[in-house]
Structure formats: structure tokens, C-alpha cells
N, C-alpha and C positions, 0 to 999 in steps of 0.2 A: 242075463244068462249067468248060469255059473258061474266061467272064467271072467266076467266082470265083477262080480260078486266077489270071488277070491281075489284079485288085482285091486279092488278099494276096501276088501278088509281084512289083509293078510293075516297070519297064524302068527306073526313075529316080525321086529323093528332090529334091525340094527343100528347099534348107538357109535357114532363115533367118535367120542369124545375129544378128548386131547390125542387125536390123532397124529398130529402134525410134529410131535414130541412124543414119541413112546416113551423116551428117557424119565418121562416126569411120573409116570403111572406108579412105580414102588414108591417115590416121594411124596406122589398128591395118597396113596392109600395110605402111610400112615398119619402123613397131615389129616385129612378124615377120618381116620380111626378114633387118634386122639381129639380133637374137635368133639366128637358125635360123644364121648366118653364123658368129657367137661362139660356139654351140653345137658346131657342127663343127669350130670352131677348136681349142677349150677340150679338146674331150674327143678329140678326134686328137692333141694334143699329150699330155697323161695316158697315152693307148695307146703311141704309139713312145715317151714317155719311158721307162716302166715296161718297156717288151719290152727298150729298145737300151742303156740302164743297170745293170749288175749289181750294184749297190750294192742297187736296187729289186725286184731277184728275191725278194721274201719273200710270204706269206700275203694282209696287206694290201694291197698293190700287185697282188698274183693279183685279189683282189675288187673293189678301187679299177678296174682293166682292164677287169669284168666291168661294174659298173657305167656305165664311159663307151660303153662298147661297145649298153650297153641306151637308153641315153638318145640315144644318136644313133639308133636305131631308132624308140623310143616319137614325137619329133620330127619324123621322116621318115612317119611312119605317117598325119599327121596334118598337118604345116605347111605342105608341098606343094597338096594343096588346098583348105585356109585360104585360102592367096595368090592360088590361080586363081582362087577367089570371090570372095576380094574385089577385083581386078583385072577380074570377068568383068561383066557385067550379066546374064548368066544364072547363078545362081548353084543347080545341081545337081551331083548326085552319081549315075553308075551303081549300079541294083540291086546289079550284083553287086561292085562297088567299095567302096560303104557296107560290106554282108553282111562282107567283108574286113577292112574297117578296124577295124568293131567287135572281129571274133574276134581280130584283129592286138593293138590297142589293150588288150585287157582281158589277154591272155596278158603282153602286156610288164608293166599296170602289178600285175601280181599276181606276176611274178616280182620286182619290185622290191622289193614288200614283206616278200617274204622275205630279197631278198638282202641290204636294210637290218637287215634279224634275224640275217641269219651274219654279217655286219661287226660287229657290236655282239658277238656270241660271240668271235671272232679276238680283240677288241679288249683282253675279259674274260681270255683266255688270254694274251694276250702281256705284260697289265701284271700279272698277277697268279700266274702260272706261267710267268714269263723265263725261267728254266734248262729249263723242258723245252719250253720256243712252239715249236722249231722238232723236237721228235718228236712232240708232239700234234697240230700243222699243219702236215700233211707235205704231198706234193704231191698223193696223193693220195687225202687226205682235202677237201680243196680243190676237188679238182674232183667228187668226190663230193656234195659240198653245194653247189655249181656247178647242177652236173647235176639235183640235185634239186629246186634252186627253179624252173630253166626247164622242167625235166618238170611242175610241181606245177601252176606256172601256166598250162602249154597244157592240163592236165587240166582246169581249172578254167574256162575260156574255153570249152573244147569244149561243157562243162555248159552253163555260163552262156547263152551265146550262140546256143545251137543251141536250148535254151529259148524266148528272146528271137524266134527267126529264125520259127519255128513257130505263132508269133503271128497272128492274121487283120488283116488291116490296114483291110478292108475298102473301098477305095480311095484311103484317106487316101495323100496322097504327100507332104506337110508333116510336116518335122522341125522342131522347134524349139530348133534348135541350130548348130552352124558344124561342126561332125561327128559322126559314128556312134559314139553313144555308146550304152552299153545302156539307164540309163537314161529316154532321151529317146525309143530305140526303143520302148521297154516302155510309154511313155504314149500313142505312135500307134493303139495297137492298138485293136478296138471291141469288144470283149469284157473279161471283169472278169480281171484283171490281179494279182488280191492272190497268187494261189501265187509269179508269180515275182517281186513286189514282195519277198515273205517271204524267198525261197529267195537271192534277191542281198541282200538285207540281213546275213542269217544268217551265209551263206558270208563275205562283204566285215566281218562282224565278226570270225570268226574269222581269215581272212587278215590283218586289220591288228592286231585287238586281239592274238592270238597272238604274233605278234613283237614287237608295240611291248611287249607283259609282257616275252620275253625281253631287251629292249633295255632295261629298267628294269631288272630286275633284274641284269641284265649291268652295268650303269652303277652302283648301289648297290656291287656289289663291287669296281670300277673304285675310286670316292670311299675307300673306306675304305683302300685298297690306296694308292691316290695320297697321303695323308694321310700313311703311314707312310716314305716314301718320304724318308731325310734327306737328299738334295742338291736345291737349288732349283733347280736349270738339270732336274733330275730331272722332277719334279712338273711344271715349267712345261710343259716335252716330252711326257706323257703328258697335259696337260691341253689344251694344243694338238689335240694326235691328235684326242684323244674326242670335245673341244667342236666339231671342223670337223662330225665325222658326226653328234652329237646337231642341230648344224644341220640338215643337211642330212635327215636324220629328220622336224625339225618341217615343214620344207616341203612334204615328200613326205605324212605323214601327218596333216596338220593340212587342208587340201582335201580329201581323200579321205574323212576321217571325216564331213565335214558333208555330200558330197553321195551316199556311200552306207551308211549308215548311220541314216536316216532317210527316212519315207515319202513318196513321188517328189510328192505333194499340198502337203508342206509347203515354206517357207522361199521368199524373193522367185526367182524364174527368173534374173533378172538377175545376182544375187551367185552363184548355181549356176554361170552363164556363167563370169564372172569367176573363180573359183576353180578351173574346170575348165582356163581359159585357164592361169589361176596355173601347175598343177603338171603340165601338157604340156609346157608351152613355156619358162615361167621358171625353174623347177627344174632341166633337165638343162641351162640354160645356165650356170645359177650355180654347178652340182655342180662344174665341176675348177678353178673360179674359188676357190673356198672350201678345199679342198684345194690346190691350188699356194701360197696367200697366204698358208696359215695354214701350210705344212709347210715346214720348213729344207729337207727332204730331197730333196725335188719340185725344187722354185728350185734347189740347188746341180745336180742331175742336168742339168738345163733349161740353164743355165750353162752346166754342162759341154759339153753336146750342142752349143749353138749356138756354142761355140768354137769346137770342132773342125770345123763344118762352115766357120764362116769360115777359117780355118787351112787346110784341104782346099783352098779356092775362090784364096787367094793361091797356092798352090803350083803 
């Protein structure tokens, strides 16, 4: 009927975010303001460094690209109406806006967890087969594992999400959360919930746990390869590399693990909050922050660049 029709796909969600503290709302929007600012800052300078550099035309810096490229999306997906919410005293989200954000939100961050799995393979290749990094990581083998994490991932969201969207909500329009997440969506619902409790669980382990294996074991033959390594400017440069992305790994996969990975009933909502906040927002800010700081090669290129532009500007 109609009025079932309208009770499982309502015109609008309300988000409840940090409810439970309104006092935080002026403080988390300019904490997000600025975040979402450095963000953009951060991984647009990574992108024109790595394109307008040809010292940076390699492998790495193809995926390092790929990466800032992804986090300025997963941010945008997401921080935009963060800020209107908490700027707003109404603080909703359209039906089909939410429906979006979710399928949006889950495709990015599943392509990440791949593409944190081909960085740690490159990684394995370049320090451990130098003489042939550049015929086994060719260009286009690169964009072929490109290609296949953002294919794997939208396949994955289709599932996921279109699961989730099928849901009866039965007119519930409270989300308990600051956005469309699946599963926050998955606890609205008024029917029993455990297939797609299971099937996002399943999935979201192998999505993470698969790559984080390759990323271990990637990183084992890394250690032992580093170790042999007789120049210490040698070792320190390939420990450099590794340790910025094994960073950047943990942030990425250390939130994800805890809040899909286990049953949507368990663990405080609050720290779900927070760690959801964590690795949306904090993560793709700190991503070219950790690479620029920690790489020689980033800084001298960066260098380079903005000479030339001042050098341009006096002429």
C-alpha cells in the first residue's frame, strides 16, 4: 500500500549525531571545518605534485595519487553535511541523499582497503625485486590493480547497500548517527536484521582481513630484504617508505575493524561514533601529511614546484 510504501522510504532521516552533547556541535564544526580544509589542501598538493614532477612518475606515486584522489572523495561524501548539521538546528538528511551517501561512502572506503593491499604489494616489489620494479610495475599493470579495486569496491556497495536499502523501516526516520552509514542504517529497520548483520560482517572481513594478510606478509619480506640492505642511508629510505604506509594502514584499518567486524548490538555507540569520525575525516587529512614529512622525495619535488612558481611570478 501506499502508507507502507511511505513508512519504508521515507522523504527524510533525521541524524542524530552528537546528541547527547549539544555543547560539542560549534567545536566539532570548526574541528571539521578545518580538517576538511587541510584535507583538500594536503592531498591536492600529493596530486599536482606527483602529476607535474617527473622525478615522481613511478608505481608508488601512481597509487600514493590514487589514494589522495580517494580521500578527497570519501571526505566530500560525508563532511559537507556534517557541517550543515551542525550549523543547522534542523539537522536532516534527504531520503535519497542519505540512500547516496551510504552507496557512495561504502564503495570508497572498500576501495581503499584494497588499495592499501596494492601499496604494500608495489612496496614488496620495489624493495625486494629493485632491478626488475620497473618491468613488473609497469603502467599498465598499475592501472589494472587501479581499476580493480574501484571495480571490486563499487561491486561490493551495490551488494551491500542495495541489501541494507531493502530493509522495511517501518517509519522509523531516526538514525543514530551524523551520516549514512550501513551500519546504523541496518539497526533502523523493524524486522530481524541478522542475514545482513552476517553478510556485512563476512564481506568487511574479508575486504579488510584479506589485504591486511597481504600487507603482512608483504611487510615480512620487506623486514628481512631491509635487514640485508648494507648502506644505512639504504635501510633508513626503504624504512621511511614502508613505516609512513604501515601508518597510514593502521589508521585506516584499526576503526574499521572494530566497527565492522563485530555485531552492530555490541561495544559503546559513542566510541563507534568516534572512530567512525576517526577514519572519515582524520585519516584522509593526515594521509599526505605522513607521506610529505616522512618522504625526502615528496618535500624536494614540493620545493622544487614552488620555486618555480615563485621564479614564474618575479618574471
Amino acid at each position: 500500500s501506499m502508507k507502507q510504501m511511505n513508512e519504508s522510504f521515507p522523504k527524510y532521516f533525521i541524524l542524530m549525531g552528537f546528541t547527547k552533547y549539544p555543547c560539542l556541535d560549534l567545536p566539532l564544526f570548526f574541528v571539521l571545518m578545518t580538517s576538511y580544509i587541510f584535507t583538500w589542501l594536503g592531498n591536492i598538493t600529493i596530486i599536482l605534485v606527483s602529476q607535474l614532477d617527473s622525478q615522481l612518475q613511478s608505481p608508488m606515486y601512481f597509487f600514493l595519487t590514487n589514494l589522495s584522489f580517494l580521500d578527497l572523495c570519501f571526505t566530500t561524501t560525508t563532511v559537507p553535511q556534517m557541517l550543515f548539521n551542525l550549523a543547522a538546528s534542523n539537522k536532516s538528511i534527504t531520503y535519497i541523499g542519505c540512500m547516496v551517501q551510504a552507496y557512495v561512502f561504502h564503495w570508497l572506503g572498500c576501495t581503499e582497503c584494497i588499495l592499501l593491499g596494492i601499496m604494500a604489494l608495489d612496496r614488496y616489489v620495489a624493495v625486494c625485486k629493485p632491478l626488475r620494479y620497473s618491468v613488473i610495475m609497469d603502467h599498465k599493470l598499475c592501472l589494472q590493480l587501479s581499476n580493480t579495486a574501484w571495480l571490486f569496491g563499487l561491486t561490493n556497495s551495490l551488494l551491500q547497500s542495495t541489501l541494507t536499502v531493502l530493509l522495511p523501516l517501518c517509519g522509523n526516520q531516526v538514525l543514530d548517527h551524523f551520516f549514512c552509514e550501513l551500519p546504523g542504517l541496518i539497526k533502523m529497520a523493524c524486522v530481524d536484521t541478522t542475514v545482513n548483520e552476517i553478510t556485512l560482517a563476512v564481506v568487511a572481513t574479508l575486504l579488510i582481513m584479506g589485504p591486511l594478510f597481504m600487507i603482512l606478509i608483504s611487510y615480512s619480506y620487506i623486514a628481512r630484504a631491509v635487514f640485508q640492505i648494507p648502506s644505512v642511508d639504504g635501510r633508513l629510505k626503504a624504512f621511511n617508505t614502508c613505516s609512513s604506509h604501515l601508518l597510514v594502514v593502521s589508521l585506516f584499518y584499526g576503526p574499521g575493524i572494530y566497527i565492522y567486524m563485530q555485531p552492530s548490538e555490541n561495544g559503546p555507540q559513542d566510541l563507534a561514533k568516534f572512530l567512525t569520525l576517526f577514519y572519515c575525516v582524520i585519516t584522509p587529512m593526515a594521509n599526505p601529511f605522513i607521506y610529505t614529512l616522512r618522504n625526502k622525495d615528496v618535500k624536494g619535488a614540493l620545493r622544487s614546484l614552488l620555486r618555480r612558481a615563485i621564479s614564474s611570478k618575479r618574471i
